[in-house]
C-alpha positions in Angstrom: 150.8 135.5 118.3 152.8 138.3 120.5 152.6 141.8 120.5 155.6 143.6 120.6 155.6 147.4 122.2 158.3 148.9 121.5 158.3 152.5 123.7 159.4 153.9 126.7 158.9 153.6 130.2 159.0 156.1 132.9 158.3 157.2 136.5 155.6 159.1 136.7 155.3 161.8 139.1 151.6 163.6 139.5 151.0 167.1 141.2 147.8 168.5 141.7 147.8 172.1 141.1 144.7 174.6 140.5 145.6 175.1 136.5 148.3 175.2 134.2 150.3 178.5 135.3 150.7 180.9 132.7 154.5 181.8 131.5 157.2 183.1 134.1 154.8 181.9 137.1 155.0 180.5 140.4 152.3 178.6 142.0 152.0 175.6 144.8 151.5 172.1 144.1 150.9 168.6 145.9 153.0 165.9 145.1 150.5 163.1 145.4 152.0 160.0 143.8 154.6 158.3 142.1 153.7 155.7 139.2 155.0 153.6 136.4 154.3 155.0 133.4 155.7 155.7 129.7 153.1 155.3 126.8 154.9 152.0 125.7 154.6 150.6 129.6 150.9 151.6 129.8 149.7 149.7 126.6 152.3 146.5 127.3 151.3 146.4 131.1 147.1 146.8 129.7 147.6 144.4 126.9 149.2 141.7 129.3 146.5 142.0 131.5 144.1 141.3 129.0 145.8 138.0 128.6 148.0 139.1 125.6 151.1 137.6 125.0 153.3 141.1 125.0 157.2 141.9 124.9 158.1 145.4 126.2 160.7 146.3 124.2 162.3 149.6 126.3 165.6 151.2 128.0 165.7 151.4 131.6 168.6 153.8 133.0 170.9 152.6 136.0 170.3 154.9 138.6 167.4 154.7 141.7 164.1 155.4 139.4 165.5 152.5 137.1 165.9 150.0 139.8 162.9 150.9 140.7 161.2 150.6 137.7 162.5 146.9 137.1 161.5 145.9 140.1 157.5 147.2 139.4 157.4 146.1 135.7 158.5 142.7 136.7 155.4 141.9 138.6 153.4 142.5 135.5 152.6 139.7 133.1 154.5 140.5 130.4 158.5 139.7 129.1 160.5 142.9 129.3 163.9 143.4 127.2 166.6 144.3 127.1 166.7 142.7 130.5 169.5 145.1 131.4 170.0 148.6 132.7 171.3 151.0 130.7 174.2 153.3 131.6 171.7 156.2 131.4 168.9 158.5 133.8 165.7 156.5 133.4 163.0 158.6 131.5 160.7 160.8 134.1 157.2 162.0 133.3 155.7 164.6 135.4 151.9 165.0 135.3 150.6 168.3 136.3 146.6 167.3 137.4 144.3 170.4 137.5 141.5 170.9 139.7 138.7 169.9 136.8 140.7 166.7 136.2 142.6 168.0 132.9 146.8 167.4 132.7 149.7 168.1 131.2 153.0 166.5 130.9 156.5 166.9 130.4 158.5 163.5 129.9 161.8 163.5 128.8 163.5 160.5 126.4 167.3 160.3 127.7 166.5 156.3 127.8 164.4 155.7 125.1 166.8 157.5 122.6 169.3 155.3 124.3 167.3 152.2 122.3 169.6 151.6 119.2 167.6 150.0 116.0 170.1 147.5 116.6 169.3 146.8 120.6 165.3 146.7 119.0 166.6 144.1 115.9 167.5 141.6 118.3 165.2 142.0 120.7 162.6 141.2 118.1 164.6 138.1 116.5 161.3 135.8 117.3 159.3 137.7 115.6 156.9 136.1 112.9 154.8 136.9 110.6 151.3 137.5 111.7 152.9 139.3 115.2 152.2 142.5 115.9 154.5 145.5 116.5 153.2 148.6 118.5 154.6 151.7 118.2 154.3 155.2 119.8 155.4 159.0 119.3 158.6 158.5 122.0 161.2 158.0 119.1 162.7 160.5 116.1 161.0 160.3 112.6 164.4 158.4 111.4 164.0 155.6 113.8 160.1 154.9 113.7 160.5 155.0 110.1 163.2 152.4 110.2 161.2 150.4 112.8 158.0 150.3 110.3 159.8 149.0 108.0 161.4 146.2 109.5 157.8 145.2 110.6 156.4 145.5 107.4 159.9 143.0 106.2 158.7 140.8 109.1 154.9 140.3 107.9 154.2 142.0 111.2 150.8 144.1 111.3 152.1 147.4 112.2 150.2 150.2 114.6 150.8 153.3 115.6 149.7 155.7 117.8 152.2 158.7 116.7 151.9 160.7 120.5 153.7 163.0 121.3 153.9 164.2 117.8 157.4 164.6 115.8 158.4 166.0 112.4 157.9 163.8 109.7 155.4 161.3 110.8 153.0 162.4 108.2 155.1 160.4 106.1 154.9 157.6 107.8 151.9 156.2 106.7 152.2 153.6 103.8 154.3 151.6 106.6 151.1 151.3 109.1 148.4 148.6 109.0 146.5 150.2 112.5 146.3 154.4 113.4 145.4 155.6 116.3 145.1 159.2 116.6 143.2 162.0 118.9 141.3 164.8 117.1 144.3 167.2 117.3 146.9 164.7 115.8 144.7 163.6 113.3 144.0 166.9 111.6 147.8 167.7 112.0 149.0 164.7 110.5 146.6 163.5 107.9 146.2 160.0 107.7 145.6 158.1 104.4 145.9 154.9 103.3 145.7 153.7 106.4 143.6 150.1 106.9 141.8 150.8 110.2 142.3 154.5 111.3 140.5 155.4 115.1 140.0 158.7 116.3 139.4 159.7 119.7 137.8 162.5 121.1 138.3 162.5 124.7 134.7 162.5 126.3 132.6 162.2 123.3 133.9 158.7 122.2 135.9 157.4 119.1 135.2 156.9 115.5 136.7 153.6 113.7 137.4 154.3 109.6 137.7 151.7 107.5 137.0 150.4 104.1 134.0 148.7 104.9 132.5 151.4 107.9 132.8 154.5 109.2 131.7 153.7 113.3 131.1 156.2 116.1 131.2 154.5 119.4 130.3 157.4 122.5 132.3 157.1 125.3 131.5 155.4 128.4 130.4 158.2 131.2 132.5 158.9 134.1 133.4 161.4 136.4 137.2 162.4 135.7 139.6 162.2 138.6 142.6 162.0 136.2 142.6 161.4 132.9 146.1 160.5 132.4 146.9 157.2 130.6 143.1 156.9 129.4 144.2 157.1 125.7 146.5 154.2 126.7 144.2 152.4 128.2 141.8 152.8 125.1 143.9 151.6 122.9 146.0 148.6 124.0 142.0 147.2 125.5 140.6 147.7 122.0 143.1 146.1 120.5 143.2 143.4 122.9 139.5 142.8 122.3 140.1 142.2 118.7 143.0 139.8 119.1 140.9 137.8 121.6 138.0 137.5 119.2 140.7 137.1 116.4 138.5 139.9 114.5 139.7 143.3 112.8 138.8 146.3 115.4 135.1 146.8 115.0 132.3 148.3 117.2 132.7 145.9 119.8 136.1 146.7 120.4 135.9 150.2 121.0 133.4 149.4 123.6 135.5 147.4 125.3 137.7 150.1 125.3 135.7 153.0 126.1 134.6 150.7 129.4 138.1 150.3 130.1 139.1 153.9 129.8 135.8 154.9 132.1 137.4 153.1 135.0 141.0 154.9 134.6 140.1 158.1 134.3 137.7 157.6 137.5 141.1 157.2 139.5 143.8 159.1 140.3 147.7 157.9 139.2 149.1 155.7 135.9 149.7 152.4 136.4 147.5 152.1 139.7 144.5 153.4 138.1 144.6 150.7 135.3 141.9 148.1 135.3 143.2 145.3 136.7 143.5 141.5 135.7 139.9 140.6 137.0 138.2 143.6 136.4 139.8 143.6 131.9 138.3 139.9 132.2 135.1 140.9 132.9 134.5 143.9 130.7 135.8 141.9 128.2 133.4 139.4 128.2 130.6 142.2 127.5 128.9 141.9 124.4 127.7 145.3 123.5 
């Protein structure tokens, strides 16, 4: 069985400033790292580390972030493709951290709209039935559509996570076997008929819906430091604890998750705050 995210990935930049300014104004801010990052890299690079067998499926441009990029995501332990650079900028996040730990983002998608449906097609040629094909919110309506669908063609269980949101993914749903959503996308976009829907709400935990249970599991406390990539880190862990236990997502596996997401929000950057090999293995092992 392999997971296949098929995303984005990025160089993250993080600021610290006092608070989101307001329109039209100036204030200072402190550079204080540089990261690998992009939605799709975060849940490959966490899966992996669980000790999934994951395929990042995402453009990297040929300029100095991309070759930098490469060079980071190939000391993870996953299989990246294409394995070639693309005549593009690579995709930049930057992450403005306030003083009480909050963010926001702007990321832009030069690469990842550079990701043809046909460049995807063969790079999922092994897939088989029974794999498992991770989307997020980094592609136009028209493409996640078409990339449901050839999941769905494939046998593949199909889950998405539809962040940021776009136009028309409201429609989406008949094609996806797994949702994950926060509060705000959820009561945007509606989900029905969805088989497992989760729904996260940031410090108070995450409720699991399904046809057999509605589950709240609270969140594991922490003291913020940064709370990008926590939603990330949720949920590639909680699906990684059902894979492992070769079980639907249940209870369990949002605990596994909440753990996880406790130690990245308690530390500043993207990739660098993720739990690492060692530490996945042992909260993995917890049994509620």
């Amino acid at each position: 069985m392999c997971v296949y995210v098929v995303g984005n990935i990025t160089v993250d930049e993080t600021w610290a400033i006092a608070d989101i300014p307001a329109k039209g104004s100036s204030v200072h801010g402190n550079k204080i790292s540089q990261d690998i990052g992009g939605k799709g890299a975060n849940q490959a690079i966490l899966l992996s580390r669980c000790g999934i067998n994951t395929t990042l499926i995402a453009a990297i441009g040929n300029d100095l972030n991309g070759r930098w990029i490469y060079e980071k995501i190939h000391h993870e332990p996953l299989h990246h493709a294409p394995e070639y650079l693309f005549p593009c900028n690579s995709d930049t996040s930057l992450i403005f951290n306030c003083a009480d730990g909050d963010n926001a983002i702007i990321t832009t998608t030069t690469a990842a709209d550079s990701l043809s449906i046909e460049i995807i097609t063969r790079a999922l040629v092994r897939a088989v039935p029974g794999d498992i094909l991770l989307l997020q919110g980094n592609f136009s309506f028209e493409k996640t559509r078409d990339l449901l669908l050839l999941g769905k063609q494939r046998g593949m269980t199909t889950v998405f996570n539809p962040s940021p949101v776009r136009d028309g993914f409201s429609q989406l749903w008949p094609w996806v076997d797994i949702a994950v959503l926060n509060q705000p996308e959820a009561e945007k976009l509606q989900p029905t008929g969805v088989s497992n829907l989760v729904i996260t709400q940031g410090a108070r935990g995450a409720m699991l819906i399904n046809a057999s249970q509605q589950q709240f599991c609270p969140a594991t406390p922490a003291l913020a430091v940064d709370t990008t990539g926590a939603g990330d880190t949720f949920l590639a862990v909680m699906l990684a604890s059902a894979l492992l236990r070769k079980t639907e997502i249940d209870a369990l596996s949002l605990t596994h998750a909440s753990l996880a997401a406790a130690i990245t929000v308690s530390r500043p950057g993207t990739c660098s705050a993720f739990p690492d090999v060692a530490e996945l293995k042992t909260l993995l092992s917890h049994r509620g």
